[in-house]
N, C-alpha and C positions, 0 to 999 in steps of 0.2 A: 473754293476754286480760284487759282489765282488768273486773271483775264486781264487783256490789253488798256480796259478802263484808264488805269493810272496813268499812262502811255500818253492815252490821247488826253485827257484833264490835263495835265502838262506841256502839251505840245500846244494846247489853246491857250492855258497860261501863258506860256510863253513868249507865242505869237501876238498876244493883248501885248502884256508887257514892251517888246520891242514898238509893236505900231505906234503906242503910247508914245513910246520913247520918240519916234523918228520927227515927228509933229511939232515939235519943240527946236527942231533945226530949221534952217534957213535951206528956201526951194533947191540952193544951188548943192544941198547935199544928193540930192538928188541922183545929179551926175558924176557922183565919186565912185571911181571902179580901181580893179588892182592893174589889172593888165589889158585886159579889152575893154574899150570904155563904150563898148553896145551892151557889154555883160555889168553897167552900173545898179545902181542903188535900184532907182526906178525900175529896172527891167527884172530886179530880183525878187523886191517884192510886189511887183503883180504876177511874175511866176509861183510865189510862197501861194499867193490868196488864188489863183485861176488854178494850179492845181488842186487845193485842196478841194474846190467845184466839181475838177473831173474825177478825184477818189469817190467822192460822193456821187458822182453820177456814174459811175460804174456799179455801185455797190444797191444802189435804189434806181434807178432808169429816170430817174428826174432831168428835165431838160438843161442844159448847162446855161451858165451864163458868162453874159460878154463882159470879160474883165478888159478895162483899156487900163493901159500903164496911167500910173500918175506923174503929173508934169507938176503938181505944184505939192506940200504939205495937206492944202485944201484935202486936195486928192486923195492923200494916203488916208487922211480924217475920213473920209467918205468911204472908205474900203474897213474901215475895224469893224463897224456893223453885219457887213457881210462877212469877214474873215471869223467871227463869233456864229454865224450862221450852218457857211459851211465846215467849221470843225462841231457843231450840234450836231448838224448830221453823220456826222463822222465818228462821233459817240453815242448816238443812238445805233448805228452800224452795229458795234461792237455786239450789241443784246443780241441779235440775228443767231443760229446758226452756222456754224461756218458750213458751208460748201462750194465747190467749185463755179466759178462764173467764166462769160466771155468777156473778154477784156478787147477791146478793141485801138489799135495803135497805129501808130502812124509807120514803125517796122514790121506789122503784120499783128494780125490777129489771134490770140493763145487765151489758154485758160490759164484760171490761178485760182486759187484759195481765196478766201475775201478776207479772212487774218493776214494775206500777203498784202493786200493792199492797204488793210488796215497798220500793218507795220511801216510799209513803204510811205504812207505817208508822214508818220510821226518820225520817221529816216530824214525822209525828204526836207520836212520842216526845218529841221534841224541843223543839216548841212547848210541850205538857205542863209539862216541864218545868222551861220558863224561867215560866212561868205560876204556878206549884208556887214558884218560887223569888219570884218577885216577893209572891205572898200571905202567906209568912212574913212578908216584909220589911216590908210594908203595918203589919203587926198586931206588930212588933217583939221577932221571932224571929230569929234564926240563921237562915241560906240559905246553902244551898250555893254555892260561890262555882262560877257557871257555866263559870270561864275555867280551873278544875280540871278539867273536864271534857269540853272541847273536844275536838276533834279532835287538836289540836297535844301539849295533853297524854295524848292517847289512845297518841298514838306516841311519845312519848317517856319515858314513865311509866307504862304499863301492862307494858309488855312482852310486848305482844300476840305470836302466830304470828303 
């Protein structure tokens, strides 16, 4: 049976991959955005890592946690830990059943599939961060090069199970 697994092993790869990367620049990458600079580096990836929390807490009832933006590299260091956390949980999801949950939102409250959430978040990952990668590049940083991190090199250079 083919299942979401692959999916999300690569969207945590990936997500390592990048955090790794970002640690290695200087704080002030931090603040490199394309066009709105409240939508910078910082604010993206503690939206990447504070979401993947509430896919995970949607899907298990596990309390959330308080993600603060990172203001320094420090910071970001201190967020791969948990950003390995909650994409575990986020592949353990996977083994579950699908069936419908309540999802609760800030536009209102709807059911979904927990494969939807499961999908949306390996979506979400993703767009993050090419987003993430584009803001570096805007403000003339180093970016992760995204074609490191594709799928193609997921399987051929991670050496995934």
């Amino acid at each position: 049976m083919i299942t979401l697994e692959r999916m999300l092993k690569h969207m945590a790869w990936a997500n390592q991959h990048v955090l790794n990367f970002l640690v290695d620049l200087p704080d002030e990458a931090l603040s490199a955005h394309v066009v709105n600079p409240d939508w910078n580096v910082a604010e993206i990836v503690g939206h990447i890592v504070s979401a993947a929390d509430r896919y995970g807490v949607r899907l298990t009832g596990f309390e959330s946690t308080d993600i603060a933006r990172p203001s320094s590299m420090n910071d970001v260091r201190d967020l791969i830990p948990l950003t390995e956390r909650f994409d575990a949980r986020l592949l353990a999801a996977a083994a579950d059943e699908d069936a419908k949950v309540l999802v609760r939102h800030s536009d209102g409250d709807f059911e979904c599939w927990r494969s939807t959430i499961l999908s949306q978040a390996v979506h979400h990952a993703t767009e993050h961060r090419a987003q993430l990668a584009s803001a570096l590049e805007a403000k003339g940083f180093a970016a992760p090069d995204l074609d490191d991190i594709d799928l193609w090199a997921f399987e051929t250079c991670s050496s995934p199970q």
